[in-house]
VOGU-3710 file (C-alpha; in Angstrom, 3 decimals, decimal comma):
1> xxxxxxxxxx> -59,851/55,437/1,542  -59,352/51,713/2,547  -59,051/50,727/-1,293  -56,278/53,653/-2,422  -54,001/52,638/0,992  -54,486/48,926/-0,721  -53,296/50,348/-4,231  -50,453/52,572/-2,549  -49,208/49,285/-0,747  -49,798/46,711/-3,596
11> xxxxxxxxxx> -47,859/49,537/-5,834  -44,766/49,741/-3,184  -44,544/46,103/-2,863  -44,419/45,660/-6,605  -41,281/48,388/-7,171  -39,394/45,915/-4,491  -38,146/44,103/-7,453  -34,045/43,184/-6,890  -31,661/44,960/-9,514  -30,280/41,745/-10,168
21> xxxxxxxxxx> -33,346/40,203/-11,887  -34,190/43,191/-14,054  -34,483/41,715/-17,647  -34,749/44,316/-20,362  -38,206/44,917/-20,013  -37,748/46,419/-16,161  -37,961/50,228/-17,159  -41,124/49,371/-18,576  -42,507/47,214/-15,788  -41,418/50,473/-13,263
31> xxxxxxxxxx> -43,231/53,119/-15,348  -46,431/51,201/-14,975  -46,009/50,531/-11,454  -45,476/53,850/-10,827  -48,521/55,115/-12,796  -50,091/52,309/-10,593  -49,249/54,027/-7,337  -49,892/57,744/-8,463  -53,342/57,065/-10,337  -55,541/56,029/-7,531
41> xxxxxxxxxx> -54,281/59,111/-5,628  -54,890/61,848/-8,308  -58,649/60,212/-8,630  -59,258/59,907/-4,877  -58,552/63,996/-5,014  -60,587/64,996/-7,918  -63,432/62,414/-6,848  -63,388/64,011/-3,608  -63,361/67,605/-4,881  -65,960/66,779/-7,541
51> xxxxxxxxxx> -68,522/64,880/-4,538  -68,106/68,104/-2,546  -70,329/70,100/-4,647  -73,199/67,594/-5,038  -76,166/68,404/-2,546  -75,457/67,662/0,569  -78,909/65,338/0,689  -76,580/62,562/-0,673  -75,573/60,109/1,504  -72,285/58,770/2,757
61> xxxxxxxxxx> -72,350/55,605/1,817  -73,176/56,268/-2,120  -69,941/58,370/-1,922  -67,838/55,800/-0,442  -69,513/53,013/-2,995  -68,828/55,325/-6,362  -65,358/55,826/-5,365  -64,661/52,589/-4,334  -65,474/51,512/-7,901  -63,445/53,825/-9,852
71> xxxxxxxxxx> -60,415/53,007/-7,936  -60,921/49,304/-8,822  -61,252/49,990/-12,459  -57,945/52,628/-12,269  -55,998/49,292/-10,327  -57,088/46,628/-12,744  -56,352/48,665/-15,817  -53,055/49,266/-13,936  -52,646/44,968/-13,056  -53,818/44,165/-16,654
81> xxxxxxxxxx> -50,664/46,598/-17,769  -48,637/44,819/-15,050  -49,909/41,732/-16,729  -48,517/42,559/-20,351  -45,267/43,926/-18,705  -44,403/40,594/-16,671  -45,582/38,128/-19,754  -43,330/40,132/-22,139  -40,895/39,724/-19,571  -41,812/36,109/-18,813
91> xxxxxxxxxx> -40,862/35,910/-23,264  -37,383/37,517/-23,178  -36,211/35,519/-20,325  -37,186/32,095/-22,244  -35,172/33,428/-25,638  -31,978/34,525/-22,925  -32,053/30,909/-21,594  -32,690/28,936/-24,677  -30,193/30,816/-25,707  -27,797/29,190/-22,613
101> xxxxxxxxxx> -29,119/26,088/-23,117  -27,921/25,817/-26,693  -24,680/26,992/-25,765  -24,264/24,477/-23,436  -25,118/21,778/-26,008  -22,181/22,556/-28,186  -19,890/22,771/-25,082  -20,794/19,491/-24,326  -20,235/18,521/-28,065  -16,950/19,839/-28,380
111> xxxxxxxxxx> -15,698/18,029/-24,925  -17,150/14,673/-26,464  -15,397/14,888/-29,262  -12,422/16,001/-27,474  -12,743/12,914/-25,356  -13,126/10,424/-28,303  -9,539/11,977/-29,977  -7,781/11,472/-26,566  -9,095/8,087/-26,625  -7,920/7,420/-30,362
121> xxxxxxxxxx> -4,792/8,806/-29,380  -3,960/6,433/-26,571  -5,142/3,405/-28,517  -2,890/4,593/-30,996  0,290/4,755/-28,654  -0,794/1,092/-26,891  -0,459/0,089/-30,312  2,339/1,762/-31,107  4,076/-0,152/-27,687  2,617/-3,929/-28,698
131> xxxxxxxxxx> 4,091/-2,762/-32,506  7,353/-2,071/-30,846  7,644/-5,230/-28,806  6,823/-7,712/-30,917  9,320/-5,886/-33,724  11,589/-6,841/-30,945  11,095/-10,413/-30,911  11,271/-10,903/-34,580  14,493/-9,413/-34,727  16,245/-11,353/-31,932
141> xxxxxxxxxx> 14,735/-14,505/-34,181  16,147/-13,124/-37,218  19,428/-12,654/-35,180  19,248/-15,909/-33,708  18,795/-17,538/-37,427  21,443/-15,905/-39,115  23,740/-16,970/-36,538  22,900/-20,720/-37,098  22,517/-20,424/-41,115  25,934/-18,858/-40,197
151> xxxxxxxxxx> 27,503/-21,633/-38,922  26,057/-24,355/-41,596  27,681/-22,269/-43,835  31,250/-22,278/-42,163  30,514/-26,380/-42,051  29,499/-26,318/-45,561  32,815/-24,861/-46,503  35,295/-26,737/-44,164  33,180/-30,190/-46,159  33,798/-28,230/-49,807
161> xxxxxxxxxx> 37,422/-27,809/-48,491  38,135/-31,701/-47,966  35,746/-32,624/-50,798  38,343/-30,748/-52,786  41,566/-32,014/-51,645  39,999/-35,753/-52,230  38,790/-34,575/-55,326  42,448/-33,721/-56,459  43,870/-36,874/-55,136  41,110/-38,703/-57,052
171> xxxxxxxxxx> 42,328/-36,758/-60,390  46,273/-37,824/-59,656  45,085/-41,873/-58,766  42,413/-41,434/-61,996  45,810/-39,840/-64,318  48,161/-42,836/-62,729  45,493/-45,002/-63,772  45,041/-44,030/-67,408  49,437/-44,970/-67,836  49,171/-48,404/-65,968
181> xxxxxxxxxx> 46,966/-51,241/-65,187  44,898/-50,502/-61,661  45,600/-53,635/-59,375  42,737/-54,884/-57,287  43,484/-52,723/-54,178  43,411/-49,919/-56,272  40,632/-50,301/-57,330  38,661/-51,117/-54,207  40,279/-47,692/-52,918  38,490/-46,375/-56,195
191> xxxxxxxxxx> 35,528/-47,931/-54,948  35,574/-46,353/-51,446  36,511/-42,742/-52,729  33,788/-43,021/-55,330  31,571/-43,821/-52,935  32,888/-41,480/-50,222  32,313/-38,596/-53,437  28,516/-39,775/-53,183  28,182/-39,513/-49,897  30,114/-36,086/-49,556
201> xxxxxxxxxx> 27,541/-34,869/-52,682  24,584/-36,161/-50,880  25,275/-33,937/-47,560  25,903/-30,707/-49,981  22,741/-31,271/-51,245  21,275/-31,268/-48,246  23,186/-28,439/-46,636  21,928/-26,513/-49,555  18,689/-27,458/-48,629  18,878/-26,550/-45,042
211> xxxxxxxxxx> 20,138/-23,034/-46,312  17,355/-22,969/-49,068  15,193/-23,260/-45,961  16,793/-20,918/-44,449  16,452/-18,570/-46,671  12,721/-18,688/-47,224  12,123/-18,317/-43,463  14,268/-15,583/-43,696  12,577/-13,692/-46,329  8,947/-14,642/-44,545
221> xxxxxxxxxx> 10,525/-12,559/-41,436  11,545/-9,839/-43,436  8,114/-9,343/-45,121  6,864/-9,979/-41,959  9,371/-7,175/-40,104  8,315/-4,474/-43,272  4,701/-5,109/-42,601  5,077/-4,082/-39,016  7,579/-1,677/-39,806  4,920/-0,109/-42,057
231> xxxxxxxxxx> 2,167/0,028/-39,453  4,556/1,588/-36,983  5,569/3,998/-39,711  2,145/4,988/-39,454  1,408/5,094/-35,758  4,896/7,143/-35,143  3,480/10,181/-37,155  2,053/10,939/-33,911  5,509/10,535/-31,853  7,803/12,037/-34,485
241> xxxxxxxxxx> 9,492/15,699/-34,876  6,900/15,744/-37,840  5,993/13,345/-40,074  8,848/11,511/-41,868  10,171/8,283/-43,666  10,954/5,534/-41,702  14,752/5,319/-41,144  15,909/1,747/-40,881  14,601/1,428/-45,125  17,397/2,992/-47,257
251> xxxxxxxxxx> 17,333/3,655/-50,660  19,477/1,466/-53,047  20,527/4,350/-54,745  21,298/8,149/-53,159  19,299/10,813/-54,804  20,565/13,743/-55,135  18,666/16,884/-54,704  19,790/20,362/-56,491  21,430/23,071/-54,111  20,825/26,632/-55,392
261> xxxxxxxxxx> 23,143/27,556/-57,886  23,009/31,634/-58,430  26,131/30,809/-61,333  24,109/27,826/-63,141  24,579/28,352/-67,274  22,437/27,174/-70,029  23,668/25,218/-72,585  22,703/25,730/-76,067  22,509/22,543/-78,207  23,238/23,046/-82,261
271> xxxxxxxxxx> 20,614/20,583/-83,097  17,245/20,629/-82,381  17,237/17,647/-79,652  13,720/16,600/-78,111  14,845/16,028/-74,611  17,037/16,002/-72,013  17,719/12,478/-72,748  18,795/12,947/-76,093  21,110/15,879/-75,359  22,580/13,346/-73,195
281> xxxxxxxxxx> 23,520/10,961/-76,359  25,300/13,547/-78,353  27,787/14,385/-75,059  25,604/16,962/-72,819  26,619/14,714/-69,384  26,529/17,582/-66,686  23,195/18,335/-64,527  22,323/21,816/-66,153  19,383/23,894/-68,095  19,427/23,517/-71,285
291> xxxxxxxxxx> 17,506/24,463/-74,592  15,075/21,160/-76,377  12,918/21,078/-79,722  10,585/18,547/-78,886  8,709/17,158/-82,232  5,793/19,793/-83,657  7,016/22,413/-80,851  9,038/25,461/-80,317  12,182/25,120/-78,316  11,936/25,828/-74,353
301> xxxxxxxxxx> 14,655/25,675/-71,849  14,345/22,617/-69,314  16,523/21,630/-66,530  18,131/17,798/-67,041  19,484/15,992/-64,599  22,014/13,198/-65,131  22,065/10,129/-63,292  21,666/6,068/-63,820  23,930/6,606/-66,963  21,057/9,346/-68,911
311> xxxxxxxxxx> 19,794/12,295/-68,655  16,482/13,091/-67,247  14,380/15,913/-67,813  12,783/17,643/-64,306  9,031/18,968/-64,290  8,808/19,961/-60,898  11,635/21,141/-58,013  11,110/22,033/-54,600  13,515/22,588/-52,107  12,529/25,139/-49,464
321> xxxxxxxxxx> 9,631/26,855/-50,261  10,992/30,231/-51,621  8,392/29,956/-54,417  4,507/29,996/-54,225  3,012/27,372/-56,181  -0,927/28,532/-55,023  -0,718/29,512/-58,866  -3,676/29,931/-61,734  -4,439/27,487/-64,837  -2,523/29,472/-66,821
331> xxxxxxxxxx> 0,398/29,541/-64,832  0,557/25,684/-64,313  0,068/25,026/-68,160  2,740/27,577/-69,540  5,249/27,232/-66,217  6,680/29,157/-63,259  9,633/29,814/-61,213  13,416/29,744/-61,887  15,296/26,652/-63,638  17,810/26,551/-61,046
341> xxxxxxxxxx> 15,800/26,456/-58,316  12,159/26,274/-57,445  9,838/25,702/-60,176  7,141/24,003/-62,458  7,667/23,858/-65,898  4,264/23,559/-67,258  2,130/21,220/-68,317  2,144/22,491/-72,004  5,594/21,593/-72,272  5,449/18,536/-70,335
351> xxxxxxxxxx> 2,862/16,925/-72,669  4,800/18,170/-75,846  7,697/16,188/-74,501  5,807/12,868/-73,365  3,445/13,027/-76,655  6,699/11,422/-78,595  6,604/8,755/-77,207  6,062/6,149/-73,912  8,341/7,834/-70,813  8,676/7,454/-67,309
361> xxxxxxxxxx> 7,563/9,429/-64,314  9,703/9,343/-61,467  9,106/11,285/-57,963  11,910/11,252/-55,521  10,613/12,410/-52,105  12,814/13,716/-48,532  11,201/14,289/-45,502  12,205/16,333/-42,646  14,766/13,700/-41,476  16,793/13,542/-45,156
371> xxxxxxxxxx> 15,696/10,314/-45,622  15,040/10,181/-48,993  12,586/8,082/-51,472  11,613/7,787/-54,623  8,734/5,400/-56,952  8,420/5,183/-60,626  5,904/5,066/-62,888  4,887/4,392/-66,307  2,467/7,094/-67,201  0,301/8,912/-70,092
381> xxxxxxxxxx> -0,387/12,460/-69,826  -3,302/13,784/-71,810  -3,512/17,527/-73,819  -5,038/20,308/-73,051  -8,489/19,235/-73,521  -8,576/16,655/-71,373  -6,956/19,345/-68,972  -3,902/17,393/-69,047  -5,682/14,004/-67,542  -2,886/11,675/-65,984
391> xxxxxxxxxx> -3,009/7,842/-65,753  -0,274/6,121/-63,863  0,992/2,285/-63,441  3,435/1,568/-60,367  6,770/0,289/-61,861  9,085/0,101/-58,743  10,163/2,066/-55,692  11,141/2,486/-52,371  7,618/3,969/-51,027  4,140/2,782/-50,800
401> xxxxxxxxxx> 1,917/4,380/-53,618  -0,057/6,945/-52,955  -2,028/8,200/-56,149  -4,791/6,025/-58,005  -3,572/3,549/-60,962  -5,319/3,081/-63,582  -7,572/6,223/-62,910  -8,012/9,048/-65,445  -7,489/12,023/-63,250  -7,428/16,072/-64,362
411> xxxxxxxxxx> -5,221/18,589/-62,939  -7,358/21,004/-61,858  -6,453/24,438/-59,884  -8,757/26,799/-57,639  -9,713/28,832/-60,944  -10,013/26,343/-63,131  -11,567/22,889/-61,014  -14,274/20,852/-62,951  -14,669/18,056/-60,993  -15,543/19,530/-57,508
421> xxxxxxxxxx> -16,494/16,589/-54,959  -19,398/16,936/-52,987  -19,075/20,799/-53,033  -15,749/20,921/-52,489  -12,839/22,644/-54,843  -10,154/20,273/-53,419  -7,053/23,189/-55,066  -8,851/26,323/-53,570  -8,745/24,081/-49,939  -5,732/22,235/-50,135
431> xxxxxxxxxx> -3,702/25,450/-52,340  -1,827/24,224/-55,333  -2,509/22,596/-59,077  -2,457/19,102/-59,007  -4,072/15,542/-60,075  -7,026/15,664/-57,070  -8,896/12,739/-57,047  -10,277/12,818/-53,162  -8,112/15,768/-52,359  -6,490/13,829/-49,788
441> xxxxxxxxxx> -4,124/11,134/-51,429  -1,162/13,700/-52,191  -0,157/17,136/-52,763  2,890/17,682/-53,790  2,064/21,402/-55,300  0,539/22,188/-52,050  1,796/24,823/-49,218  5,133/24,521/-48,254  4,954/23,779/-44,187  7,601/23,396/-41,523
451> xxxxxxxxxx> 7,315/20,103/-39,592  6,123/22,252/-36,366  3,188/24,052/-37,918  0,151/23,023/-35,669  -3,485/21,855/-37,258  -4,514/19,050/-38,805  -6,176/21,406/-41,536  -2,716/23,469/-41,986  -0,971/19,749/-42,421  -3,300/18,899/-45,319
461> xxxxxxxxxx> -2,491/21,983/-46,512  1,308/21,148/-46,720  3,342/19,995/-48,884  2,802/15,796/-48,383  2,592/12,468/-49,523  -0,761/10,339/-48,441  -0,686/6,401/-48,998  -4,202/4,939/-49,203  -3,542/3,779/-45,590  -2,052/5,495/-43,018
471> xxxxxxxxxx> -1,382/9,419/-42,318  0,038/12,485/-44,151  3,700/12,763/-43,923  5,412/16,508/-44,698  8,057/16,708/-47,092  10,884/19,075/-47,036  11,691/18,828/-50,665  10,419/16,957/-54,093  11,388/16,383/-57,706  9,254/15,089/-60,338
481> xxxxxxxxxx> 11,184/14,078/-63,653  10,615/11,797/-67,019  12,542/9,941/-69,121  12,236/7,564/-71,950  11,187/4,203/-71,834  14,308/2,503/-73,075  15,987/3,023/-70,268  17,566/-0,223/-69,116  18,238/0,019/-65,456  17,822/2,444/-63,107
491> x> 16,995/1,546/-59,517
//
């Protein structure tokens, strides 16, 4: 009939569907097509079979009518399937290109914030260029000034020179004088070299002015020169091998770090002596472990270290990373590692040496370059429960500061951290014990890193120091060590 050649060529043009827009509900869609096309067929033959044995008094056209309508109900049930088939297609394609859609959203994140780093990056090297030039300038006006205060002072002598040879004359006239009456010439010349003495005096005073003022626009460049030296310190982190020291600062003093020593002895004292400092007073003088007593302790062997005339006692040693510091709570309060070379040696020990009394902390520093550094401080360190809290006060050095004064802060480790910060354990992030206080100022139990490991989060991860301002620069090696407060002198 007209309507099944309809059905066969609505169900052909319906399995034209290209292979390359199947989604995965295509099988589905085919089957019912299919059924679609073979239906109306199998009911056009068993209508037709069935019609054949009615009496022949019917007529044609109630045949053609009754067939006509089961064929439409056989294709709509097949379109409403159809129907079901595309909208459940029509919902898997919307998931599969939300699904794109959101994926393209964080590309474009990640490229913005790619962009905005370039851009901080080469803001940070224009600065780094203006740093450098005007650097420049104040050192060809420092160079310029010490050549002038240079030659006031070669004038200043040459006048102290003759001042002194009329000065001696003066003394032979002044010793003639005292033996014999000074006739009136004599003393008029008196007169004149008197006054010529005054008037000599009066220019010294003010050449020392001039090089008073000299010196005080010196010292304003120089503060001036270490401020910019500073900031370029901290742009060049950027530039640099790795992050290290500036190089034109030198220490006053060389510090010297401790080579492995496989044939290092310990020395037994006789008496029971509290610390390094006083084995150091009864005639221990070489670098060396040796057995201490502190007061209300047993003995423990430390490693001292002599220098500045004493004896220091060392709490912490690293040198090239042969030992893993990412240690437990109990390792960091009883100690770990080998006296002669890497090691901590616990914070149980440390407080039963600082507990008799007011010491010193001192932390000498070398970056990747060998320049070395060091800062002092006076400290308290607090017992086990106050897990060992640490307060510091800045005393001197050759570094900017880089832990909080004044602050009560607990060494905490990834096992053993009660003060996490907004959900963070800043030891089991950063790897090592240490004094956190925004797990960012310094780490100097952390990871030990070369300077070419890549990642800002495998940097912080290092071993480092962190001023309050300015970037994290990697260490190579670091020494911790305390000593008594009556030490004199010993920057």
């Amino acid at each position: 009939t007209r309507n099944s050649h309809a059905a066969k060529t609505i169900g052909r043009k319906s399995l034209c569907i290209p292979t390359n827009q199947r989604a995965p509900g295509a099988e589905t869609m085919k089957a019912v097509l299919v059924f679609l096309f073979i239906a109306p067929l199998a009911l056009s033959a068993g209508a037709e079979k069935d019609y054949s044995s009615f009496d022949s008094a019917a007529s044609p056209e109630t045949k053609s009518r009754f067939a006509m309508l089961d064929d439409v109900r056989i294709l709509a049930n097949g379109l409403l399937q159809l129907g079901h088939g595309l909208k459940d297609f029509v919902h898997k394609t919307k998931g599969q290109m939300n699904d794109i859609f959101q994926k393209l959203y964080i590309f474009d994140r990640s490229f913005y914030e790619l962009s905005l780093q370039t851009s901080e990056i080469k803001e940070e090297e224009e600065q780094l260029r203006q740093t450098t030039a005007r650097l420049q300038i104040h050192n060809e006006e420092i160079k310029n000034l010490s050549q002038e205060m240079n030659l006031k002072i070669e004038d200043l002598i040459q006048n102290k020179i003759q001042l002194q040879e009329k000065v001696w004359g003066l003394e032979d006239k002044v010793t003639k004088l005292a033996i014999i009456q000074p006739s009136v010439q004599e003393t008029k010349e008196i007169s004149s070299l008197k006054a010529f003495v005054e008037q000599q005096d009066n220019h010294i005073k003010q050449l020392l002015r001039i090089v008073e003022d000299q010196h005080v626009q010196l010292d304003r460049q120089h503060n001036q020169i270490m401020e910019l030296e500073d900031k370029l310190n901290h742009i060049q982190l950027q530039e640099l091998a790795e992050n290290s020291f500036a190089e034109e600062q030198t220490e006053p003093e060389a510090i010297s770090f401790p080579v492995r020593n496989a044939t290092a002895v310990t020395y037994q004292s006789e008496g029971a002596a509290p610390d390094c400092t006083a084995l150091y007073s009864t005639g221990a003088r070489s670098s060396g472990v040796y057995t201490i007593k502190p007061n209300g302790s047993e003995s423990f062997d430390v490693y001292c270290e002599t220098k500045f005339g004493s004896s220091w006692t060392v709490i912490q040693n690293r040198v090239d990373g042969s030992l893993d510091f990412n240690q437990t709570w109990d390792a960091y309060t009883n100690g770990f590692g080998d006296l002669n070379e890497e090691f901590w040696l616990g914070l149980n020990k440390t407080y039963s040496i600082t507990k008799q009394g007011d010491y010193i902390l001192r932390i000498e520093l070398q970056d990747w370059k060998d320049n070395k550094r060091y800062i002092d401080y006076a400290f308290r360190l607090g017992g086990p429960e106050t897990d060992y809290t640490l307060q510091l006060s800045r005393i001197s050095g050759s570094i900017p500061n880089a832990l909080p004064e004044q602050t009560e802060l607990r060494f905490s480790t990834a096992d053993h951290d009660t003060d996490i910060i907004n959900d963070f354990n800043c030891p089991e992030n950063y790897l090592g014990g240490w004094w956190h206080s925004e797990c960012e100022e310094t780490n100097l139990n952390g990871q030990y890193v070369a300077p070419r490991s890549k990642g800002r989060l495998d940097r912080r991860k290092g071993l480092y120091w962190k001023p309050k301002k300015g970037r994290y620069y990697l260490l190579k090696s670091t020494k911790i060590m305390i000593h008594p407060t009556d030490l004199k002198s010993f920057d």
